[in-house]
N, C-alpha and C positions, 0 to 999 in steps of 0.2 A: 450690055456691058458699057459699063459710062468711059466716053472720049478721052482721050488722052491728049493732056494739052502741052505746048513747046515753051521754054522757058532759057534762059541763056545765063548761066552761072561762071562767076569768073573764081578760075582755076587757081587763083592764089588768094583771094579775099573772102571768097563765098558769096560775094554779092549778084542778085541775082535781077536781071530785066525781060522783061516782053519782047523788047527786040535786039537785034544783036547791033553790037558798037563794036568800034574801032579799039575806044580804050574804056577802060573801065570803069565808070564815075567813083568809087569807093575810095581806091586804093591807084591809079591813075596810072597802072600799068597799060602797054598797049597788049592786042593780037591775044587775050587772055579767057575770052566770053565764048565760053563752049555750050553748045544746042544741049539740052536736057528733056527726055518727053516725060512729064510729072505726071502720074495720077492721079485722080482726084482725092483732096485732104481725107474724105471718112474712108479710106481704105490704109491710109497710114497713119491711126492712133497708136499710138507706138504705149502697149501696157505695163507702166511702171511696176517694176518691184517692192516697192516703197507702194503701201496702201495709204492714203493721206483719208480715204472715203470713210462715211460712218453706216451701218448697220443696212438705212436705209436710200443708201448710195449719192449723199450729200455730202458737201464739204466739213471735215471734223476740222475745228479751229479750237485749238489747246491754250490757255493763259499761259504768258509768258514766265510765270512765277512758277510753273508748274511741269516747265520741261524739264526733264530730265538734264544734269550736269556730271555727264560721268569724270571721273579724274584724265587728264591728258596723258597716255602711256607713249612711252616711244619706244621701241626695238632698236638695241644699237646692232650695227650691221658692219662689214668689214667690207672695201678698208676703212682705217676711221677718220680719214679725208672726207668721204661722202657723209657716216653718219658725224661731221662737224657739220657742212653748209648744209644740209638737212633741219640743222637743229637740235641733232644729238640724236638722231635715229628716225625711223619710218615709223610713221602711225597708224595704229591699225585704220582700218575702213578710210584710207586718204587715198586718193587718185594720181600719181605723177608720170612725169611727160618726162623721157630725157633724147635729145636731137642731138644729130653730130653727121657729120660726114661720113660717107663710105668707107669702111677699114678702119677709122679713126679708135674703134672697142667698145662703140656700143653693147654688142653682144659678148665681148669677152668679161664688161663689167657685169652685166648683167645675170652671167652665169655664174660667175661668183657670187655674186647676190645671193642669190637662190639656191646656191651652194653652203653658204654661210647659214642661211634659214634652218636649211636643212640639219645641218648640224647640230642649232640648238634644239633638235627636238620639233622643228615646224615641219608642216604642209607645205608643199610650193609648188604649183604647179605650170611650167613652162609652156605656154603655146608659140611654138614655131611652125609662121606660115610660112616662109622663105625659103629656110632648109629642111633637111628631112631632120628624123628624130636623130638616124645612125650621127649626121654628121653634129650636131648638139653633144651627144653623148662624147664624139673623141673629142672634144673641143672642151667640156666636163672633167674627163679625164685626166686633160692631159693639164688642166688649171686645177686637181683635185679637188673636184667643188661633187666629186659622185656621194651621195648617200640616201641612206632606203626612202628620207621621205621627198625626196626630187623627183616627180612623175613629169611628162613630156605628153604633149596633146599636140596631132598637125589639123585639127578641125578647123576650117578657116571660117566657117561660118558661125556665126555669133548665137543666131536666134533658138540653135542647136547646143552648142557648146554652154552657155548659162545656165538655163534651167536644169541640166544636167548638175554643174559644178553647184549649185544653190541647193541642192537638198543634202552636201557634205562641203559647206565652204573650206576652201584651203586658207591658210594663214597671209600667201602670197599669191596673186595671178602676174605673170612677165608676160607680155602680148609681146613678139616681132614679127610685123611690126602692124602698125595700126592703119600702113597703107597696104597691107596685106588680108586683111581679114575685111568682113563684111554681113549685110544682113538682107535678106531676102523681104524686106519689107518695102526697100525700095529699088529701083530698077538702076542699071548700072552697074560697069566692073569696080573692081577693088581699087583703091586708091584716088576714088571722084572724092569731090566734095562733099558732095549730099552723103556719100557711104562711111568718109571719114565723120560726118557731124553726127550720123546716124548711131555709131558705133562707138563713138565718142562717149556720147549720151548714156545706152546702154550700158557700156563700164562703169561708167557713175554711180548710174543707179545699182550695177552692181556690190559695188564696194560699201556704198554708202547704206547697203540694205544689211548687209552680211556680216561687216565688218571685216574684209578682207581686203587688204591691203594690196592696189593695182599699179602696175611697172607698165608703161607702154613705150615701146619705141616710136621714134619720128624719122623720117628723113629730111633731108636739106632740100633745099632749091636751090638751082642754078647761079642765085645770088648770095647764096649762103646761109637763110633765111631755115627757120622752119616752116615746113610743109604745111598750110593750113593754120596758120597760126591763131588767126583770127579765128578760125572756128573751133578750135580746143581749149585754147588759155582761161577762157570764162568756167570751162568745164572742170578742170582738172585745178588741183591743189599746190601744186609743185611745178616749175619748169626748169630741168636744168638744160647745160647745152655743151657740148665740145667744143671751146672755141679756135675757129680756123686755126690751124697750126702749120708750117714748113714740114719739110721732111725732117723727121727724129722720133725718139723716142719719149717726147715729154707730152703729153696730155693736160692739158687743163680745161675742167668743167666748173661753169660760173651757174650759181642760181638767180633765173631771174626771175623767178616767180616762185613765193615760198608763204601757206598759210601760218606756217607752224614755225616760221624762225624767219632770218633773214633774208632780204634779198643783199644780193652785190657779194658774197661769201663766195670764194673761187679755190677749189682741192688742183691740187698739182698733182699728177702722179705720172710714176713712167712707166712705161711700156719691158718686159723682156717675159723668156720663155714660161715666166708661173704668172703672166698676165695684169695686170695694172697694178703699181706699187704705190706706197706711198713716196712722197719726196718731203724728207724732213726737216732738210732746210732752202727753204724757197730762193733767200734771200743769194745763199754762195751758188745756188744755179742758176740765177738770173746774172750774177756778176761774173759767171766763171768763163774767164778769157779774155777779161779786159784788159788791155794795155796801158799802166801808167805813163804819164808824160804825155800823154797823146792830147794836140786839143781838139776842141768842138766837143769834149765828151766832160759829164758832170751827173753824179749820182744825188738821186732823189728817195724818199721812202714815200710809199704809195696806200692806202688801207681799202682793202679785201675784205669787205667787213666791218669785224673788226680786228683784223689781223693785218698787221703792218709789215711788207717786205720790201727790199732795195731793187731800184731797179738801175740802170743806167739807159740815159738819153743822149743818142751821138748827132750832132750836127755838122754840116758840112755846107759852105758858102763860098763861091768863087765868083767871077767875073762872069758876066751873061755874053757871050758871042749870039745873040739873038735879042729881035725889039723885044718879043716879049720874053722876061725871065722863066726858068724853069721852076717847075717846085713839084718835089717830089716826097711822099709823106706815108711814113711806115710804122702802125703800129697807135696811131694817135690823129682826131680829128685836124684834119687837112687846114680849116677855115681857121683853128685857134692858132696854127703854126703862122698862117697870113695875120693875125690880129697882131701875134708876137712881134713877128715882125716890122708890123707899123707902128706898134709902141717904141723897140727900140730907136728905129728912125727919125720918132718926133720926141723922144724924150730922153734920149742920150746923145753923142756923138758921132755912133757909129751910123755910116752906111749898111743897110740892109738891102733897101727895095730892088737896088738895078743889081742885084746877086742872083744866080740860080741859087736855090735851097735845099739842100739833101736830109732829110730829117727822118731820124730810126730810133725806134725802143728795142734795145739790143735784145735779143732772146728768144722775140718773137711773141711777146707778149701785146695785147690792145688794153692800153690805160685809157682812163674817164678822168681820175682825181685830179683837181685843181692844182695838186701839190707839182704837179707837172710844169704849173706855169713859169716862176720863176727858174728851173735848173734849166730849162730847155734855154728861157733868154742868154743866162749865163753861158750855157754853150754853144750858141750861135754867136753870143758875142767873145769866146774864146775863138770861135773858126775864125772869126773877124778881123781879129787882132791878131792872130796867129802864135798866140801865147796860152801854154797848159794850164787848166786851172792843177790846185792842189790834188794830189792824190785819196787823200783822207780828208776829203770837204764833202757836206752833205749841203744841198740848198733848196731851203721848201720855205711855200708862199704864190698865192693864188695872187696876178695879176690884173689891175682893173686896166681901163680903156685911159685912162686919165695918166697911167702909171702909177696909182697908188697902189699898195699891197698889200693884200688881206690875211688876216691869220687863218688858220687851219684847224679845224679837232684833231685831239689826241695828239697834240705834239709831243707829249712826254714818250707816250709809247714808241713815236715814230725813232725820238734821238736813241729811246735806249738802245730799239733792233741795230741803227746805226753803230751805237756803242759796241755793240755784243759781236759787230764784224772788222774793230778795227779803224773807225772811222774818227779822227779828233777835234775834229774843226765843222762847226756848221754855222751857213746862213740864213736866219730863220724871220720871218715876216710874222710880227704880233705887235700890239699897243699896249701891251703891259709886260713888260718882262718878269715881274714878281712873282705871276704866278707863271712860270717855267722853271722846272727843276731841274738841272741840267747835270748831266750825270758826270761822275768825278773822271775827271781829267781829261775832259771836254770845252772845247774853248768855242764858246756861243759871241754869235756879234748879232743883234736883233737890228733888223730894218725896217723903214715904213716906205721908201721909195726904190722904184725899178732902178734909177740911176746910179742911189747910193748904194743897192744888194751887188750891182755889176762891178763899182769901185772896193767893197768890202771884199767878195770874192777874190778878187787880185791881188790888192791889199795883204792878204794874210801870208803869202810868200814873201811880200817887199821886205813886212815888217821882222819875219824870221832870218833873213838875209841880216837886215839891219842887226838883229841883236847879235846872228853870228860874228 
């Protein structure tokens, strides 16, 4: 029997060393490098489902002109939040990933899913290694997702469960979850590395031999991350994700990884007793509860895609009783809120720097888009000044270092969303106003500098006062 040798795999990168480290060269976590005893390579050729071999057991190499191009089908699937950031549905023989937090509904979507399949007349068949089948089925039930073709498998071993399911592919396989199950080719409990890459693999090849369309669960890390990232993402077709959420009832899953359509496409849905909704206007759930009059707080439209919704950015700036200021940052990168801040400082009037900083995207939502930059300055320089901006003011424009201000894609779309909630007045950062169609009875004041968007913002009250 050949040796078995010791290797050191780190438990959130898959990187793997001869001897054990403190931190991890890859990925530069510390305390992460766990003992693995490997086998040797020719007892783990793992036999693809996909024959690539020819006759006489050499590589078959096909011209390019000559593969096959079948048409791209998609399955639209309910709700129809998920088949939007999908792309318009699930493809057969595609692989996806969807992560989220404990409770958060990964399996309550998921059982809709497979619910919904079922309906139209599909296969689907559910592998729960977690739970048992009983509690899947009240869980089924009680989200009416039961019908004849939704079967239930708790085989948690793979190299068993496949070759089985391969000589009558289902339409659909759900794996929960993929730290659950495992393959006896290589050594190790469920949820290692090597057993998530191993297993990873093996679906692949499955879907991608069968055409059957494969759903696997992820869990999170302690950072919030998904589990193994680096070791599935190359694998799989799709990643969606739960992003962190407070306590409530609103869900939203962004894709970040998408063969077949976009990434950055984010479904809202909410949570009650028939299991994940849709939310059909994003825009009055993200604003609902704002207070007019209030300052430090100024509404922005944000694109999801390409789906534009309103958000509101509330700032908060007081006096520092400590050398160094506070800053506190919710919802939105911490370092741009610092940048903002020392833009206004050297390119307006306002003091910023010796302020603590309180800065939230109300809702509970985590924005990226640049459109952020400008509303956020405007409302830190509202907390400043201690003066409300406009109630009905939108203000979008990505901020440089210089203080100049950049335009943005899709401004049209962004003002109509604005429009369609009520909103009349917007400050918008472009070098051509011509080509801005600004929708009726909309009053647009276009800017190219940080100092002039903080003066126009104000500005639009004075001037209403005055005509009063």
């Amino acid at each position: 029997m050949a040796k078995k040798t010791l290797r050191y795999r780190c438990s959130d990168c898959g990187h793997e060393e001869l001897r054990w480290m403190g931190q991890c060269p890859s990925c530069s976590q510390w305390n992460t490098l766990e003992a693995m005893e490997v086998a040797p390579a020719a007892k783990h050729h793992r036999r693809s489902l996909r024959t690539g071999v020819d006759s006489e057991g050499g590589v078959r190499l096909t011209p390019i002109e000559k593969v096959d191009r079948p048409r791209l089908e998609r399955i639209a699937v309910e709700p129809p939040e998920l088949s939007r950031i999908l792309g318009g549905g699930i493809v057969p023989g595609s692989f996806l990933l969807l992560g989220g937090a404990p409770g958060v509904g990964k399996s309550t979507l998921l059982t809709q899913l497979a619910g919904d399949f079922a309906r139209q007349g599909r296969r689907v068949v559910y592998l729960s290694a977690e739970e048992s089948a009983a509690q899947v089925r009240d869980r089924a039930q009680r989200l009416g997702a039961e019908s004849p073709g939704f079967f239930l498998a708790e085989e948690a071993v793979l190299d068993r469960l496949l070759p089985a399911l391969a000589a009558e592919p289902p339409d659909l396989l759900v794996v929960d979850s993929i730290q659950t199950v495992l393959s006896t080719e290589v050594d190790g409990a469920a949820g290692l590395v090597s057993q998530i890459r191993i297993c990873g693999a093996m679906l692949a090849d499955f879907a991608r031999a069968t055409g059957c369309a494969v759903v696997v669960i992820g869990h999170v890390t302690k950072d919030g991350d998904l589990a193994g990232p680096r070791v599935l993402e190359h694998l799989v077709d799709t990643v969606l994700y739960f992003e962190p959420q407070d306590e409530g009832a609103v869900r939203m899953i962004r894709a970040f990884k998408n063969r077949f359509g976009r990434t950055g496409e984010i479904a809202v849905l909410e949570m009650d007793h028939r299991g994940l909704r849709p939310v059909r206007d994003a825009s009055a759930l993200f604003l609902a509860g704002r207070q007019e009059g209030e300052t430090g707080s100024c509404v922005t439209a944000i694109l999801s895609g390409t789906r534009p919704f309103l958000v509101e950015l509330q700032a908060l700036l007081v006096d520092t009783q400590y050398a160094t200021p506070t800053r506190v940052v919710t919802g939105i990168d911490s370092k741009r809120v610092a940048q903002l801040a020392a833009i206004l400082e050297t390119k307006t009037d306002l003091s910023v720097l010796r302020k603590d900083v309180y800065v939230k995207v109300a809702g509970g939502l985590r924005v990226s888009d640049p459109a952020t930059d400008l509303a956020l300055a405007a409302a830190m320089a509202s907390s400043v000044i201690s003066r409300p901006l406009p109630a009905d003011l939108l203000v979008l424009g990505e901020v440089g270092l210089t203080g100049e201000l950049r335009s943005l894609p899709q401004i049209q779309s962004r003002l109509e969303e604005a429009h369609a909630h009520g909103f009349r007045r917007a400050v918008v950062a472009a070098h051509d106003p011509s080509k801005i169609s600004v929708p009726e009875g909309m009053e647009l004041r276009v800017v190219t500098q940080v100092r002039e968007a903080t003066r126009a913002a104000f500005l639009f009250d004075q001037r209403r006062e005055e005509r009063g």
